[in-house]
N, C-alpha and C positions, 0 to 999 in steps of 0.2 A: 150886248155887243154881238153883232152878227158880222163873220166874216168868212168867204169861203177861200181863198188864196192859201191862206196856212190856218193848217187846224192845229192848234197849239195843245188843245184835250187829245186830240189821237195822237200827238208827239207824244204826249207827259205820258198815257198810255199804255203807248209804245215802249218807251223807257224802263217803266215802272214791270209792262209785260216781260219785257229780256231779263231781267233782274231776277225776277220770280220765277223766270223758266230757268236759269242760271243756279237760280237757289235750290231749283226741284233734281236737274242735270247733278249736282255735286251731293243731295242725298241719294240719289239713285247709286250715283258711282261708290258711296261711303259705304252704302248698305249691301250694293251687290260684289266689291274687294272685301266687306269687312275689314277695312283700315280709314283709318280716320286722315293718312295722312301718307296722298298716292302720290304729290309730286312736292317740290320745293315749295308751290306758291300756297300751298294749302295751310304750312306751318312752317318758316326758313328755320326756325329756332326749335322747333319740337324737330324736326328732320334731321340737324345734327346731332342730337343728343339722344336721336333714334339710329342712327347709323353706328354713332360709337358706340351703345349700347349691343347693339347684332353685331360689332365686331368683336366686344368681348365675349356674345354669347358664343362665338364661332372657336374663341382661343378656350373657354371653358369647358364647351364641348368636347373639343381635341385634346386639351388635358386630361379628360374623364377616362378617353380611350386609352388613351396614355396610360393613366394609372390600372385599368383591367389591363391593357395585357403586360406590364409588371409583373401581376400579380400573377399572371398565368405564365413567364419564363418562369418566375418562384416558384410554382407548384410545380414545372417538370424538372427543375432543380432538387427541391427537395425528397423528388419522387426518386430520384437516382440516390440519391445519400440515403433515403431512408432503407432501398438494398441494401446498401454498402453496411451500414449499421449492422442489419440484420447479420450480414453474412462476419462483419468482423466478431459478435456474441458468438457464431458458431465456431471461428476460432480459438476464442476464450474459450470455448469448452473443450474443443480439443486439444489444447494448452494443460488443462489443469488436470485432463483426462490418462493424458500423455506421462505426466508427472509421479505415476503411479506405476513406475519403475517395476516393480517386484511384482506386479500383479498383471503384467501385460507380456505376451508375446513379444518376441522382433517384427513379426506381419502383422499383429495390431497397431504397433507403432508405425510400421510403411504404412499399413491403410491411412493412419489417421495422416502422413507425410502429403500424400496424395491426396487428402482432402483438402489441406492447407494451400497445396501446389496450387490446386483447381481454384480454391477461395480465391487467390492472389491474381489469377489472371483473370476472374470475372470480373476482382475489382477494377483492374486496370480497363478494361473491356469498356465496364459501365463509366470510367473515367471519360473515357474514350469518344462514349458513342449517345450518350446523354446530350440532346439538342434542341433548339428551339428555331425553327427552319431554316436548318442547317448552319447554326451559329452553337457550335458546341459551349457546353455551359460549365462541365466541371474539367477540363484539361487544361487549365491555365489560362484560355480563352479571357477572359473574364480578371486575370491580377494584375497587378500595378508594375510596371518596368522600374526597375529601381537603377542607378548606377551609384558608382564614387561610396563601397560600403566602407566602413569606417572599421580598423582592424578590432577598436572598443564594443564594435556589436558582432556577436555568437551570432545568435537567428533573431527575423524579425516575423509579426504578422499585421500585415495593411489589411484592415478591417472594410473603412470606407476613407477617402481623400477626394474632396473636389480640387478640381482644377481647370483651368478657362483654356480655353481649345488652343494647345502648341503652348499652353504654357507649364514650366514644371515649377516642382516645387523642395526646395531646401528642409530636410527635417535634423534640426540642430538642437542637443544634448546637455545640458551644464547640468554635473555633476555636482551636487553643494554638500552631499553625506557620505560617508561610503557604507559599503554594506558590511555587514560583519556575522561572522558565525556565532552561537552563544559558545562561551569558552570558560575551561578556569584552569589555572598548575598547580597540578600538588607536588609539593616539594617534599624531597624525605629524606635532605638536607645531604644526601650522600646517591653514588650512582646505583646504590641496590638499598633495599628494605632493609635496615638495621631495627631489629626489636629488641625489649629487655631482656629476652629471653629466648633460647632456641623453639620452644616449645608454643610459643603465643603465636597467634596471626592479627594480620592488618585487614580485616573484614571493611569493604564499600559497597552501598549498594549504589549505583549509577544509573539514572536517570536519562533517559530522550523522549524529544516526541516520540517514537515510534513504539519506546518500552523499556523497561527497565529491566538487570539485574545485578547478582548479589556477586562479588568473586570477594576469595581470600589471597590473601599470601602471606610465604611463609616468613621468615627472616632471611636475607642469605637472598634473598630474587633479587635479579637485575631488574632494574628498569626495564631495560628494551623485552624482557621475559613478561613481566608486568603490562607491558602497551599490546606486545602480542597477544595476551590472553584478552583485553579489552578488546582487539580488534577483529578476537573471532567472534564476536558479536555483537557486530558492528550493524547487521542487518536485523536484530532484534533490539537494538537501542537508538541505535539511528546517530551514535557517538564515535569518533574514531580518537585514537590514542598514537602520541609519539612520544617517545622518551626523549628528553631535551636536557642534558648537564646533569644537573641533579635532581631531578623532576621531572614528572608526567604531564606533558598540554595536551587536556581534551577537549574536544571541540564538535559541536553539532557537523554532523555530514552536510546537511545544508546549509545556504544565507539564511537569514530574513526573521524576521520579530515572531512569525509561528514557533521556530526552532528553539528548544530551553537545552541547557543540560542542569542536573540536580545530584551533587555526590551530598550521602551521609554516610557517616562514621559509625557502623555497629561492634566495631570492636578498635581499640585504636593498637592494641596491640604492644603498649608500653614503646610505640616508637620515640625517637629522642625528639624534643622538641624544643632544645635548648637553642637560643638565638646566636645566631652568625650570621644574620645580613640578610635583605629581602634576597628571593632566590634559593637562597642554601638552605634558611630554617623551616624546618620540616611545618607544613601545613597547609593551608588552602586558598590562594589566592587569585583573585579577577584578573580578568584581561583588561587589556585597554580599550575604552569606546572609540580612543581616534583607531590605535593600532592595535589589533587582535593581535599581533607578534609579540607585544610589549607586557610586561608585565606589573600589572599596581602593585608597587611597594605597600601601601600603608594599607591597613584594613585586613588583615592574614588573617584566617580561624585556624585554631591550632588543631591537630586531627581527635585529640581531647573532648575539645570545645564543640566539635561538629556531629554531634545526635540527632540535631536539627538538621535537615537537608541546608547545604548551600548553593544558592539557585542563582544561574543568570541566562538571560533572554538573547537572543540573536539579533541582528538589526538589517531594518531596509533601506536599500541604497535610497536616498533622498537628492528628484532631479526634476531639473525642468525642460520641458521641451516647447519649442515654439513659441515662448513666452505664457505657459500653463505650465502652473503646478500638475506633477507628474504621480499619480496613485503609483507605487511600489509594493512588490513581494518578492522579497530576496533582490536576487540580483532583476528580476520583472520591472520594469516601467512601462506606464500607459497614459494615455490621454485619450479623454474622447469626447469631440467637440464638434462643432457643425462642419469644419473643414477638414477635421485631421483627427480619424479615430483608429488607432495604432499602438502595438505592445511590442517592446525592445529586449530582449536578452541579453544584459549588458557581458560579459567576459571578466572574469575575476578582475584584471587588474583595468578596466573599464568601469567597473563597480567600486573598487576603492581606490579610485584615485582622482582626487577633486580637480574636475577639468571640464572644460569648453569644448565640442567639436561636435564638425558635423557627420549626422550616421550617416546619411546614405541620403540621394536628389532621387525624385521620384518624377520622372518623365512623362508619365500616359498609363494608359492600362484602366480600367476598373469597368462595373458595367455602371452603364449613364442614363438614369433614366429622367425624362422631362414631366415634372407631375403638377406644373404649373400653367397658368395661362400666358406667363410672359415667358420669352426664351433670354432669360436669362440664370448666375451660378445662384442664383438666392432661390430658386426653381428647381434646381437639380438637383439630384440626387443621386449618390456615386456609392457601390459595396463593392469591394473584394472577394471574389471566388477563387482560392487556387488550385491550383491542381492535385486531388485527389487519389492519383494512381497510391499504388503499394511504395513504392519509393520514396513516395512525399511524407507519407504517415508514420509519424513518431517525430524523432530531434538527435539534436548530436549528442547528449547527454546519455541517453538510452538506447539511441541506434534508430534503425527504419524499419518498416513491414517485410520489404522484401527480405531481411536478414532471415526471415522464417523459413523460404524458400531452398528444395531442397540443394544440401551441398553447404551451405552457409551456416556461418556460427551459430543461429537461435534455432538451427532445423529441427525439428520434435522426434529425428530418431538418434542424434547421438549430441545434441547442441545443446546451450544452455537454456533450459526450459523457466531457469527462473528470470534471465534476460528477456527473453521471449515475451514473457507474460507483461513486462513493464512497458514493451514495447507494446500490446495489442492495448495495454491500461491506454498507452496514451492515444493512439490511435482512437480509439472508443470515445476517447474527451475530445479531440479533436475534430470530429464529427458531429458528435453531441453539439459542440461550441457552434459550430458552422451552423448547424439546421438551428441552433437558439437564435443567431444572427440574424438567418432568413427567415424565421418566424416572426422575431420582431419588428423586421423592417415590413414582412407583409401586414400585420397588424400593426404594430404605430406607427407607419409611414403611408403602406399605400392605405391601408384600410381607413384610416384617418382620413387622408386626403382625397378620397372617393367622397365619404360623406359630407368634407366640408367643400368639396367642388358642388355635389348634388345641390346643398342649401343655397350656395353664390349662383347656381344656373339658377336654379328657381324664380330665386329675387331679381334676378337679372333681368330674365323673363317679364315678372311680372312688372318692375319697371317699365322694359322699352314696349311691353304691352298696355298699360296707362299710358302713354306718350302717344302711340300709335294706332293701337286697333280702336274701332267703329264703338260705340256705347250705344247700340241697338235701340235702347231703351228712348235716348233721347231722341237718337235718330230719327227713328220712326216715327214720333211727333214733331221732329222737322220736316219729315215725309208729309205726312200732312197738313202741315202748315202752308207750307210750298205747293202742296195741288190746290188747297184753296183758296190762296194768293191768285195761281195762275188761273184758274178759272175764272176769279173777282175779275182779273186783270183785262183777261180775253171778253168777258161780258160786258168790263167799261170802254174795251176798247172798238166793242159793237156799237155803242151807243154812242163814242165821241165820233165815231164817221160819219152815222148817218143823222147827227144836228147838221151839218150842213146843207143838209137836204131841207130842212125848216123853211131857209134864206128863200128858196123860189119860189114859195108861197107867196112873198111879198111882188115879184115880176109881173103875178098873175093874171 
């Protein structure tokens, strides 16, 4: 069939040529972007699940940052505490130095006053001036706003607490045990030591955590004569003594299931131990687990019978907070959970008294860091830093740092250096605690969550990199597939124009 009007071969051609330049056009562009997939029409379904994927890489990324410089407030955090450390050891020495009465000058003790002085204001100093641009990091900056404290709680320490932006949060108490001291009464049936004989004594040795010893007495001692000689050492038993009626109640100086106390009997001294009634008959009886005021009737060791130490343990207040079982030490409560990691000091009759309420609402405060790629509180990450000055360091129980300071009751030239000392003890833990805090959070929080961000970008990567980028490899055998297309194309499409050139052979 010969026709020249429409050349139906240099259409198809035609066609066949835009195709294959079409196909050669879109490996050039693959190969020279290296993306396999430069606009919507190339892939609509790889393109969305290549965009969601660069937008997680972009919140992962931001995370990553996130978590370096965490980790970098933490180190110029720590880098101030780790002074403070320092410098509160140096006052431990000068404390214990000072204490060596008999062997120091009055101007070695000013010096050493004066070094104390200087300690305290460097600390406050470094309290002070410790920053991470311009966001101070140990002067309170950084702790949680508490209101509505509950008269039941002494002191508290917010560790870390999340909480969702303007919102606060309720920390509520039920008391279910009380705490109790370790205790026992010796009764000696009468208000002073009656022995068989003038000439005998009633030998104890008495037992505490802290240490033991031995005291007599005679026949003819009061009670309250007897409690006072127990409670001149008091600091080496760790037991104090009251005379009560007809009997001695001892009792460990602190709460909690650490604390024992342990009387034996190495001489009983012919005391009387004839029965008249729990209470009055001379011997050794337990306290009450509800009421340490109370005393057990049944079960008495007669001061005879007791060669054997008789031994009883102290007890922890037993509480829950938040709806968490509450770990307890003495009168201590803590929880510590993904929302609410905190330790209460409960107040003597806060601790034994089985009761509901709330310590204290916790408003805002903590430092907030965002170590995730969503913004949201399953992301965050909140500590407590409080503030460090000399003021803060110590408790109500032992006192503050600054008491050291000259003029004040623990000053190291004429003040109580063995107060002192329990004060820089605590101080020293307190610090210790803090920088164990921030150590942990920088290793198993941010350090963690660096690495386990680094492996999610990776994969992430390489995901929306399969989805997207160019495969060279094929490519460039589409590259030339497509040049030799288009040149078949362009050489059959020489050939279909000029067959009509055939037809005027026939005119002839």
């Amino acid at each position: 069939m010969s026709r020249i009007n429409t050349n139906v071969s240099s259409l198809l051609a035609q066609r066949i040529l835009g195709q294959n330049n079409a196909s050669l056009t879109t490996s050039l562009e693959r190969l020279s972007t290296g993306l396999a997939i430069n606009r919507g029409a190339d892939n609509p379904a790889g393109l969305i699940a290549s965009e969601n994927l660069r937008s997680e890489l972009a919140s992962l990324d931001a995370a990553l940052g996130n978590a370096e410089r965490a980790d970098q407030v933490v180190n110029i955090a720590e880098g101030g505490l780790q002074e403070i450390n320092t410098l509160l050891l140096e006052v431990q020495g000068l404390v214990t130095e000072t204490a060596n009465n008999a062997g120091l000058s009055k101007e070695e003790r000013d010096a050493n006053q004066l070094q104390v002085d200087s300690i305290l204001q460097t600390i406050d100093r470094i309290a002070n001036v410790t920053n991470f641009q311009g966001t101070k990091l140990l002067n309170g900056t950084f702790d949680y706003t508490i209101t509505n404290q509950n008269t039941n709680v002494a002191e508290f320490r917010n560790n870390a607490i999340k909480l969702e932006t303007g919102d606060t949060r309720n920390v509520q108490v039920s008391v279910i045990g009380s705490a109790q001291h370790a205790g026992l009464f010796l009764s000696a049936g009468a208000t002073s030591v009656n022995l068989s004989a003038a000439a005998n004594r009633l030998t104890l040795e008495v037992a505490g955590e802290i240490g033991s010893r031995e005291f007599s007495f005679a026949s003819g001692t009061t009670l309250t004569d007897a409690a006072t000689q127990i409670n001149t050492f008091k600091s080496v038993t760790g037991i104090s003594a009251r005379a009560s009626g007809t009997g001695i109640v001892l009792k460990s100086v602190e709460f909690g299931s650490r604390e024992f106390i342990s009387v034996k009997v190495a001489s009983d001294g012919g005391i009387n131990d004839a029965s008249s009634g729990a209470g009055t008959t001379a011997g050794i009886y337990t306290l009450s687990s509800v009421n340490e005021n109370a005393v057990v009737s049944s079960g008495s060791t007669t001061f005879v019978s007791a060669t054997n130490p008789i031994r009883d343990v102290g007890q922890d207040v037993s509480a829950i907070i938040n709806a968490t079982d509450a770990t307890s030490d003495g009168k201590t409560i803590r929880i510590n959970t993904e929302f609410l990691d905190l330790n209460i000091d409960l107040t003597t009759t806060g601790a034994q008294t089985l009761t509901a309420f709330n310590a204290y609402t916790v408003t805002g405060g903590g430092a907030k860091f965002l170590l995730g790629p969503d913004v949201d509180i399953s992301n965050q990450v909140s500590i407590g830093i409080g503030n460090v000055a000399g003021r803060n360091l110590g408790n109500l129980s032992v006192g503050f740092l600054d008491d050291l300071a000259s003029g004040n009751a623990r000053n190291l030239v004429d003040g109580n250096l063995e107060g002192a000392q329990k004060i820089v003890d605590t101080a020293i833990n307190q610090i210790a605690s803090l920088r164990g805090r921030l150590g942990a959070f920088q290793k198993n929080v941010v350090g963690s969550t660096i690495r386990a961000l680094g492996v999610a970008f990776e994969n992430t990567a390489a995901a929306e990199s399969t989805i997207r980028d160019t495969d060279f490899a094929s490519e460039t055998a589409e590259l030339t597939r497509a040049q030799i297309l288009v040149n078949a194309a362009t050489n059959t499409l020489g050939i279909a124009n000029a067959q009509p050139q055939s037809v005027l052979s026939l005119l002839g």
